[in-house]
C-alpha positions in Angstrom: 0.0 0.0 0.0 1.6 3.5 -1.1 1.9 6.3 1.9 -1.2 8.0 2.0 -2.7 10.8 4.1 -4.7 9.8 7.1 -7.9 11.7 5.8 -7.8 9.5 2.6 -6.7 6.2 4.6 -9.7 6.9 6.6 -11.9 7.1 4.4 -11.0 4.3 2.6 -11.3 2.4 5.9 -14.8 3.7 6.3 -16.4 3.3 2.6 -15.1 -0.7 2.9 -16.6 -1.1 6.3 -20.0 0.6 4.8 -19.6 -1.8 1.8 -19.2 -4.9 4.2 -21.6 -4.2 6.5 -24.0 -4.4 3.6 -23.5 -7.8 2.9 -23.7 -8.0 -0.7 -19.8 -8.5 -1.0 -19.1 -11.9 -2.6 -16.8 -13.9 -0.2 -13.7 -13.9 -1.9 -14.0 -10.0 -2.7 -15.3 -9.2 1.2 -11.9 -11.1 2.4 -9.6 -9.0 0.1 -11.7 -6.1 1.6 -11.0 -7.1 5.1 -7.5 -7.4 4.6 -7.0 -3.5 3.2 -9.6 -3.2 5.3 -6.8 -4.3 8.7 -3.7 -2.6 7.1 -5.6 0.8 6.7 -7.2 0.0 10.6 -2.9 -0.6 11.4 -2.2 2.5 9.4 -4.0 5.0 10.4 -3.8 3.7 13.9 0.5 4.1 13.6 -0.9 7.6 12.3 -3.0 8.4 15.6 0.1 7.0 18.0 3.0 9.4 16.4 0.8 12.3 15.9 -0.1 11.4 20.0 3.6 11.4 21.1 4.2 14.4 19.5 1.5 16.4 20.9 2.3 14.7 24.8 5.8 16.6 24.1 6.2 20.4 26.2 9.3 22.6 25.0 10.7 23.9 28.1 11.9 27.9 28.7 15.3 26.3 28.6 14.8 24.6 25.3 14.5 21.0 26.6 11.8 18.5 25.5 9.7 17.4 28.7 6.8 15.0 28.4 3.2 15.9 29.2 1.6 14.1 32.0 -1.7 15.8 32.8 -1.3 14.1 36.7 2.2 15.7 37.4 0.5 19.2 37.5 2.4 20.1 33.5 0.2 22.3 31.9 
């Protein structure tokens, strides 16, 4: 599968859960559909974890990286 956006993957991921949920999808096609069907689910999932870590990151007044833990009182 060629790197795609999220917004794209997602939607993908969406339109062949609509299209197996409808159960008109002969078997063989509704399995290859469930297989891109999982590696778009891993994808945009990967997406969702970096874009996370990235966020959970605070830039210090000193210039140092610190990460965010909403219980330690960083805000």
């Amino acid at each position: 599968m060629k790197e795609e956006s999220f917004e794209n993957s997602l939607i993908k991921l969406e339109n062949i859960v609509k299209e197996l949920e409808s159960g008109e999808t002969p078997l063989d096609n509704a399995i290859l559909k469930y297989t891109e069907a999982m590696k778009l689910a891993k994808f945009c999932s990967e997406k969702i974890s970096k874009a996370t870590e990235s966020v959970n990151k605070i830039l210090k007044d000193d210039g140092t990286v610190e990460e965010f833990n909403a219980d330690n009182g960083n805000n």
